[in-house]
C-alpha positions in Angstrom: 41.4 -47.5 12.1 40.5 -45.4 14.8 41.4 -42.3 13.1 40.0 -42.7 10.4 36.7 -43.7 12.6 36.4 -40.1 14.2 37.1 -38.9 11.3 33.6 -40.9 9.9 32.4 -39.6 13.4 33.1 -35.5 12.6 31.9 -36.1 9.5 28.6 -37.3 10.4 28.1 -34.6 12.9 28.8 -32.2 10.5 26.1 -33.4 8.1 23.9 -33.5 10.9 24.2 -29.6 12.3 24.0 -29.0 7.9 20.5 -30.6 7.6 19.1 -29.3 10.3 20.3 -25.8 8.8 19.1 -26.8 5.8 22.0 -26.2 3.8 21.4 -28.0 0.4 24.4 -29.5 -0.8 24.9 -31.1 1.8 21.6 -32.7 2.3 22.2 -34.5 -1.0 25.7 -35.5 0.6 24.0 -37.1 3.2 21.8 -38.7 1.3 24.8 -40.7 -0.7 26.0 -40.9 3.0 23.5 -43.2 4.4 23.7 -45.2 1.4 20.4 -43.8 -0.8 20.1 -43.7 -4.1 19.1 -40.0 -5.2 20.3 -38.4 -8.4 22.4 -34.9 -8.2 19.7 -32.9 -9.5 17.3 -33.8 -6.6 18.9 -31.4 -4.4 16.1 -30.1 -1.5 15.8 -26.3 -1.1 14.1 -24.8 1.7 11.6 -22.4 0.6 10.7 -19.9 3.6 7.4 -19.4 4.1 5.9 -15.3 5.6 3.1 -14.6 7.8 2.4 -15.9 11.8 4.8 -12.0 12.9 5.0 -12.6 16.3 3.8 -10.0 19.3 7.4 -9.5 19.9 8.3 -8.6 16.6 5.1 -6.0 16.1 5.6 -2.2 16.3 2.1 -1.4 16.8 1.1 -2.6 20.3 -1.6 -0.6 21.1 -2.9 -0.2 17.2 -6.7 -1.2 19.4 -6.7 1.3 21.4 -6.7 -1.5 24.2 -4.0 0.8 26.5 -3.4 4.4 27.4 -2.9 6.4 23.8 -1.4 9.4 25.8 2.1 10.1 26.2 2.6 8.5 29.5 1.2 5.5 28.1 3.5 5.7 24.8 6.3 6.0 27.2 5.5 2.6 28.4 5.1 1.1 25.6 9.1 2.4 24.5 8.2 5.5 22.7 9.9 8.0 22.9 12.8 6.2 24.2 16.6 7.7 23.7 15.0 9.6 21.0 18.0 11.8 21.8 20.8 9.2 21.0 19.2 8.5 18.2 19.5 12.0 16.6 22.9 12.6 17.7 23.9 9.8 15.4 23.0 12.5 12.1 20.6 12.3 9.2 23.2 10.2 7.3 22.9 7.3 9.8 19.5 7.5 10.2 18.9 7.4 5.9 21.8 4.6 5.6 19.6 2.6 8.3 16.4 3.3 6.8 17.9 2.1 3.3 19.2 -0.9 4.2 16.1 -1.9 6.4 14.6 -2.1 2.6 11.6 0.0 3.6 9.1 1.0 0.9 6.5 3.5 0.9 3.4 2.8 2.9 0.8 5.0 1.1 0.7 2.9 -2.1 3.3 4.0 -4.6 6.3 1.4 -2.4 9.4 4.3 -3.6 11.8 3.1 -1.2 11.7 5.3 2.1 15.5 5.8 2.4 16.5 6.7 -1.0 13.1 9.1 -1.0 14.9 11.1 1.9 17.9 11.0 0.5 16.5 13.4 -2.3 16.2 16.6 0.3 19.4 18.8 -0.5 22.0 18.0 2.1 23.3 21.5 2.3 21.1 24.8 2.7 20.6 27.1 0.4 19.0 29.7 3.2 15.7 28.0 2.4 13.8 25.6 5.1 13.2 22.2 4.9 9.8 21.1 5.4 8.4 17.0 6.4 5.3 17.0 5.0 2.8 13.6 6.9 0.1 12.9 3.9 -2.4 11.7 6.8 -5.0 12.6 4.0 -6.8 8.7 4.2 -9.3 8.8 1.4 -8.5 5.8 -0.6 -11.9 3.7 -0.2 -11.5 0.6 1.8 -8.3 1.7 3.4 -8.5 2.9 7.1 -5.0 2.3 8.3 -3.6 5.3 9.2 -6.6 6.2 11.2 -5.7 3.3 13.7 -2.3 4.9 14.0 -3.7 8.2 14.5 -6.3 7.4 17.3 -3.9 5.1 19.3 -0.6 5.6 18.7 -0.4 9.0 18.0 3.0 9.8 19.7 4.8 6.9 17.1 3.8 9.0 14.5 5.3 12.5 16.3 8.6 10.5 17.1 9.0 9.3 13.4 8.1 13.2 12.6 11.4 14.7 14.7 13.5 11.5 13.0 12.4 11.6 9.4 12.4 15.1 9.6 16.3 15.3 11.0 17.5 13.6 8.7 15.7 15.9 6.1 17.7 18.5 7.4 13.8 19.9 8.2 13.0 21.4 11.8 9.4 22.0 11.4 6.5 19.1 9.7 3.0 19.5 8.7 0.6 16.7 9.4 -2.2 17.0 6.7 -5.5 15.4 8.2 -8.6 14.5 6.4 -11.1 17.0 7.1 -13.5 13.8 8.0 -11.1 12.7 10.7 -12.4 14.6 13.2 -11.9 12.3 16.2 -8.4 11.6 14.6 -7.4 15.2 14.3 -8.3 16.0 18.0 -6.5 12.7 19.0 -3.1 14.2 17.5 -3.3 17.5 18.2 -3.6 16.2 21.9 -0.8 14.4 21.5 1.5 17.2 19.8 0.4 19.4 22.9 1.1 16.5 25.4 4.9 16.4 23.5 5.4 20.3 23.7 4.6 19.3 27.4 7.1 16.8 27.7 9.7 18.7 25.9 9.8 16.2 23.2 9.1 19.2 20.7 10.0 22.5 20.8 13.4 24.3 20.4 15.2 21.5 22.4 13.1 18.5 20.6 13.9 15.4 22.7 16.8 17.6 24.3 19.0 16.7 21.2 19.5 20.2 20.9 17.4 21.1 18.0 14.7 22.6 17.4 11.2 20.9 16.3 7.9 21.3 15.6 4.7 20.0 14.1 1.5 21.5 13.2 -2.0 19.6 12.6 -3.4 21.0 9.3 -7.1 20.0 8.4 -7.9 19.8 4.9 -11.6 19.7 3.4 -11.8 16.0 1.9 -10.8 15.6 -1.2 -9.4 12.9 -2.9 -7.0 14.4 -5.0 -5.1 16.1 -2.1 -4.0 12.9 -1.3 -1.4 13.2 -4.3 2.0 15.2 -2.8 1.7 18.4 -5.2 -2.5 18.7 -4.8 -1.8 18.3 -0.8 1.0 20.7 -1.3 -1.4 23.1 -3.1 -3.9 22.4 -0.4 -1.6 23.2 2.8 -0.7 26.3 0.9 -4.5 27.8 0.9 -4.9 27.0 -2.9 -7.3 24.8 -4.3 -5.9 20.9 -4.2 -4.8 20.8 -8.2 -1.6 18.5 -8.5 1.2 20.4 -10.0 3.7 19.4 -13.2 7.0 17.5 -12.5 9.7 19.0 -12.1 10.7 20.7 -10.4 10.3 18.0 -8.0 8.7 18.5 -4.2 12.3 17.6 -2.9 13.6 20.9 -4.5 10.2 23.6 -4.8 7.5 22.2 -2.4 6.0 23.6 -0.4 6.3 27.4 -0.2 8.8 26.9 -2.7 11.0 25.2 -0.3 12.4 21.7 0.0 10.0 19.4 0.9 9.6 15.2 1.4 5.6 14.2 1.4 5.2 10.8 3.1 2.8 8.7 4.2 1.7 8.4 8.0 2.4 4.4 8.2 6.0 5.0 6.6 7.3 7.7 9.3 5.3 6.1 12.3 8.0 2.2 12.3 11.1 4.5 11.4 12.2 5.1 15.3 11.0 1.6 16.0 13.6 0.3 13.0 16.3 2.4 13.9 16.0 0.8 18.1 15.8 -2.7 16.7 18.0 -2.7 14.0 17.7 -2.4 10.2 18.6 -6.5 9.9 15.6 -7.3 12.1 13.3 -5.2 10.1 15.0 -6.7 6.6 14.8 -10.3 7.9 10.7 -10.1 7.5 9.1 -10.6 4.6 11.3 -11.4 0.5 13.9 -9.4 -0.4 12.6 -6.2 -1.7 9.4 -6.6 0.2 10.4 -6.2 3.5 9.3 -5.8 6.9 5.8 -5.7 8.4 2.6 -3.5 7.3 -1.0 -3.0 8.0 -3.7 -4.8 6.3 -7.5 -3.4 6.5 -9.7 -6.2 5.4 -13.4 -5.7 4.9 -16.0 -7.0 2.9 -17.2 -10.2 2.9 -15.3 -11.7 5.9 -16.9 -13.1 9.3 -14.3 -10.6 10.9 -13.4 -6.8 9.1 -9.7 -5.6 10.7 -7.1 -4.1 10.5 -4.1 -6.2 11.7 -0.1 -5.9 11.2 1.2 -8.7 9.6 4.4 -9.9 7.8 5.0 -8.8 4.4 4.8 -11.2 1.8 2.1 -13.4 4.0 -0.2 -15.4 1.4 -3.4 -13.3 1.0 -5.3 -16.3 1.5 -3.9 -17.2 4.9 -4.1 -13.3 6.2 -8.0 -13.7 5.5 -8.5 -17.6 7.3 -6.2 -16.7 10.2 -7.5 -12.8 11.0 -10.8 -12.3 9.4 -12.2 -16.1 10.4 -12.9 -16.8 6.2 -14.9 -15.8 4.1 -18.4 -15.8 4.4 -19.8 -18.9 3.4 -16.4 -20.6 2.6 -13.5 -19.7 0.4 -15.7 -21.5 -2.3 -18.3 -18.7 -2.3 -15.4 -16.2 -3.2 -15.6 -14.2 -6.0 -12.8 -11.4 -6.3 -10.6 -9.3 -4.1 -9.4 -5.6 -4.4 -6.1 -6.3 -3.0 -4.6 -2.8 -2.2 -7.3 -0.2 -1.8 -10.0 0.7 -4.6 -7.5 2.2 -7.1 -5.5 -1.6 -8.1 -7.2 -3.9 -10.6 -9.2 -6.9 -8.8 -7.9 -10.5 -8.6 -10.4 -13.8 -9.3 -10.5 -16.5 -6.6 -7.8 -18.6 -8.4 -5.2 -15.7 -8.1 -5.8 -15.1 -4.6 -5.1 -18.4 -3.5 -1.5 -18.4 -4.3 -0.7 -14.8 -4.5 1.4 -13.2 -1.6 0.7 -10.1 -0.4 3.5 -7.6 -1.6 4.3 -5.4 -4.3 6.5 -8.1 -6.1 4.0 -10.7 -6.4 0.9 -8.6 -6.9 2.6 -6.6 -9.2 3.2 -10.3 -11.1 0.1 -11.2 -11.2 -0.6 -7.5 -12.8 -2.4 -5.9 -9.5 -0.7 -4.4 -6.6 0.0 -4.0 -2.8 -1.1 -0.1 -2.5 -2.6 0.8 0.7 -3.3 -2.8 1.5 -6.7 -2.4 1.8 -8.3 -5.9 1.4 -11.9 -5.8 -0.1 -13.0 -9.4 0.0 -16.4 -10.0 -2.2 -17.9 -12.9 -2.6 -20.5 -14.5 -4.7 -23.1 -12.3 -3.4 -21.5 -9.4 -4.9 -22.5 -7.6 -8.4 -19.0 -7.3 -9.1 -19.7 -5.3 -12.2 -21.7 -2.9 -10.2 -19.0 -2.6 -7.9 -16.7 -1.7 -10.5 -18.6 1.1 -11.7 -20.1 2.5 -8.2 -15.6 2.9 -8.2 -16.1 4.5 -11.7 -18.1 6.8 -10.2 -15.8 7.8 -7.5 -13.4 8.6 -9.7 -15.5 11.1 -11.9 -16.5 12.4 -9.3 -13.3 13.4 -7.4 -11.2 13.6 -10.8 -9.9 17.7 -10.3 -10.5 18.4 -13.9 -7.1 20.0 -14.4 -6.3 17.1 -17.6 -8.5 16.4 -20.5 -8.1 12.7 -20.9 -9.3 12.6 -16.7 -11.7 14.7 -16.8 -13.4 13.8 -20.2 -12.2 10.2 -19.8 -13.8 9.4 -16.6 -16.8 10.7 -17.4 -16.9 8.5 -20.2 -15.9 5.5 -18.1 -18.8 6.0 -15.7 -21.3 5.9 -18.2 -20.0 2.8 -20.1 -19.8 1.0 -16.9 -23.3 1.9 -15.9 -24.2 0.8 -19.5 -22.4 -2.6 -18.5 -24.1 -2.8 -15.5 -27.8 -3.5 -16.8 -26.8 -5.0 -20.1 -28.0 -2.1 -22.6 -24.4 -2.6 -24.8 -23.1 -3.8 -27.4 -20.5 -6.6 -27.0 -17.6 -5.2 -29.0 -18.0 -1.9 -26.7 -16.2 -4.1 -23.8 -13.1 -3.4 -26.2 -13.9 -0.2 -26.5 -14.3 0.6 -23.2 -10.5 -1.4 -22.7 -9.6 0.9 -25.0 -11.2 3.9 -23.2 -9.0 2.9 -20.2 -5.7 3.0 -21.9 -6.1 6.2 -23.4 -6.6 7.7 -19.5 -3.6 5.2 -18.2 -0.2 7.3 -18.5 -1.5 10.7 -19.8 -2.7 12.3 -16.8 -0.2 15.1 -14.4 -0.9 12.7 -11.4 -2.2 9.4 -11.1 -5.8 9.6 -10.6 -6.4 8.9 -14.2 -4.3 5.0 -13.9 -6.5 4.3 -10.3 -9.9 5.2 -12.6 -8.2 3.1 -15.6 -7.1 -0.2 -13.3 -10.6 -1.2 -11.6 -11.8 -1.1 -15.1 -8.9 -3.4 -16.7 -8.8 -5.5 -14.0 -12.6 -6.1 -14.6 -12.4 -6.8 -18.1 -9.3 -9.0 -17.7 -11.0 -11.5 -15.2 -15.1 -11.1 -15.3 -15.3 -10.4 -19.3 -17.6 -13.7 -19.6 -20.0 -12.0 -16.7 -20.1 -9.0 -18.6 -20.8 -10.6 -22.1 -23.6 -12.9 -20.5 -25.2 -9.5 -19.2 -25.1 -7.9 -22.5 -27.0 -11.2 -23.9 -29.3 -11.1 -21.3 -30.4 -7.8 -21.7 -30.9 -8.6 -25.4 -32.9 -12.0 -24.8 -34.9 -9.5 -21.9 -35.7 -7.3 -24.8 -36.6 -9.4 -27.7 -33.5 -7.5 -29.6 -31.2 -9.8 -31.6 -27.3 -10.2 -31.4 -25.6 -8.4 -33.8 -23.5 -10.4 -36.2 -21.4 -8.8 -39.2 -23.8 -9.7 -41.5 -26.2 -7.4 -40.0 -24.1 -5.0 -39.0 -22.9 -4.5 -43.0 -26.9 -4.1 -43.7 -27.7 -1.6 -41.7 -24.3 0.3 -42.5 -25.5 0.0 -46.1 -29.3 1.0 -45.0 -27.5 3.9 -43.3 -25.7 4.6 -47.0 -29.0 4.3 -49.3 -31.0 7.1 -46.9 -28.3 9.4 -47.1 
């Protein structure tokens, strides 16, 4: 009897250590344990919940610019800190780290950083390698990488020598904005701080290799923003995106092999590769992982840009950093999600969606820059959509047909949509309009004209159809039915 009471003993300890680890199995055990009555398909599952990153687990510490953003202060903050070791550990470590740390692209596409390096040819062919930074912000709403830039400057130049060793690259171009004036003098302070410091140079971080960076301005267009039209841009040509392939990764830039990443991307690598890949994994859902900046503006009591865990509900990343929206969550009416280019989301979606590219992609939006535009009731939201039209014509290159004719075309529709003068079947048309630009376009300027558009017509089609009805009652002007729509085609007929 008394064996088998420790045994009853172990057993109940063991149940206890398993609920309180939540392991599921055995909390329905312990449920038939204790003598409740549950069936064995009410088994409880823990279901993890994102957001609340602490400030031990952030990368950017001074992304305020509340501290010193010159190299001593970096230094302080663990910057730059056995830079060396790291390198010795070669470019394969460093991509088999940045892989399984499950980092995705920063600047809105979300390719997955580690198998994106893994591209640059692993032997030389006599050629140079080349790290090209795409620092070139001009994505409305999104002002990200300009925090990184004007505070933390040298995170950036450390992620440079990193990324760019395990390229197999020894020199890296930073292309700036040509509007980022303060920004640009803020790094090219901080490469000539580095030099300084012998953190650059011919023994970079006295790894023994040789490293260097060079600030390039450009002149502020959009379409440089895309790798081949920066590329073309860095070069002296004008910013026209080039056909694929032959891919960056084998003819960039100068014809040499080239990666293009974002600024975001290359600045948490050195940070990841200190702390671990599995800390930097164990934020955020699989395939979403880690932590990222989110600009908010709009419509919120408080516009910022704050680093946050992935996969953090959007709804709770606006109550807990922006203070709500103005008036109330009731008073909102949409949000751009991920910078000007992804479709907008109605209040209902926004409640429940969480902000990665899985679930935004699910609910047929998307993460991109992770630029938050919050608009609420105030808002013309079909105004808004077509000031974006206009953007979009405006900075479209004109290399393609279906962008350059197609936007066009979109801007004027939309403006047509705006006051009302339209017919209601021309919201179909203008759908249709949109996928005709979506997909047949060298880069993807066209699809980031085309998704404001869809994502318009998929969620606000009743506002636009009530404007067009308006605008008719306004005007004394009747709806059209078929009936009269077969008259005046037969009017048309009998003239000719």
């Amino acid at each position: 009897s008394r064996a088998l009471y420790l045994n009853l003993r172990m057993q109940r300890a063991f149940m206890k250590r398993a609920i309180r680890l939540r392991v599921p199995a055995v909390r329905a055990s312990a449920a038939v344990f204790r003598g409740e009555r549950k069936f064995s398909t009410s088994v409880e599952t823990h279901v993890r919940t994102h957001g609340g990153l602490k400030d031990s687990d952030r990368i950017f510490t001074n992304i305020y610019g509340q501290y010193d953003t010159g190299v001593e202060g970096a230094l302080k903050r663990g910057d730059w800190y056995r830079t060396k070791d790291l390198l010795h550990l070669g470019r394969e470590w460093i991509i088999d780290q940045v892989k399984k740390s499950g980092l995705r692209g920063r600047g809105g596409a979300g390719f997955p950083s580690g198998l994106k390096w893994s591209f640059m040819p692993k032997a030389s062919d006599g050629r140079p390698h080349y790290l090209v930074i795409n620092a070139d912000e001009s994505e409305p709403g999104t002002c990200k990488d300009r925090e990184i830039m004007r505070h933390e400057p040298h995170k950036l130049l450390e992620g440079c020598v990193i990324a760019g060793t395990a390229m197999g690259a020894s020199t890296a171009y930073i292309y700036i904005r040509g509007e980022f004036w303060r920004e640009a003098l803020c790094l090219e302070k901080a490469v000539a701080e580095a030099y300084e410091k012998g953190l650059l140079g011919k023994n970079a971080c006295g790894a023994g290799i040789p490293f260097d960076i060079y600030v390039a301005r450009g002149a502020g267009a959009y379409i440089c923003g895309e790798e081949t039209g920066l590329i073309e841009s860095l070069e002296g040509n004008t910013g026209k995106p080039r056909l694929k392939p032959p891919f960056p990764a084998n003819v960039g830039l100068y014809g040499c092999p080239t990666t293009v990443t974002n600024v975001e991307t290359v600045a948490v690598a050195p940070t990841i590769l200190r702390r671990g890949a599995d800390w930097f994994a164990s934020m955020g859902r699989k395939g979403n992982s880690g932590t990222k900046l989110f600009a908010i503006s709009g419509n919120v009591n408080n516009p910022i840009t704050v680093e946050e865990e992935m996969s953090i509900p959007l709804r709770e990343l606006i109550d807990k950093h922006c203070g709500g929206v103005i008036g109330g969550w009731d008073n909102l009416q949409g949000i751009i999600p991920g910078g000007s280019s992804v479709p907008v989301i109605p209040k209902d979606v926004c409640a429940e969606v969480l902000m990665d590219f899985d679930d935004l992609k699910r609910v047929q939006s998307g993460l991109g820059t992770a630029a938050v535009t919050v608009m609420d009731n105030s808002v013309d939201m079909i105004r808004a959509i077509a000031r974006l039209s206009y953007f979009y014509k405006h900075e479209s290159c004109g290399q393609c047909t279906p962008c350059r004719e197609g936007t066009t075309w979109l801007y004027k529709m939309m403006k047509r949509m705006e006051t009302g003068e339209a017919e209601l079947e021309e919201i179909d048309m203008l759908n249709e309009l949109t996928h005709e630009i979506e997909g047949h376009t060298i880069c993807a300027l066209g699809d980031a004209a085309a998704w404001p558009v869809q994502g318009l017509i998929r969620h606000f089609r009743p506002q636009m159809e009530e404007r067009i009805r308006a605008y008719k009652a306004a005007k004394g002007i009747a709806e059209e039915t078929d009936e009269t729509r077969k008259f005046a085609y037969e009017d048309r007929n009998y003239s000719n």
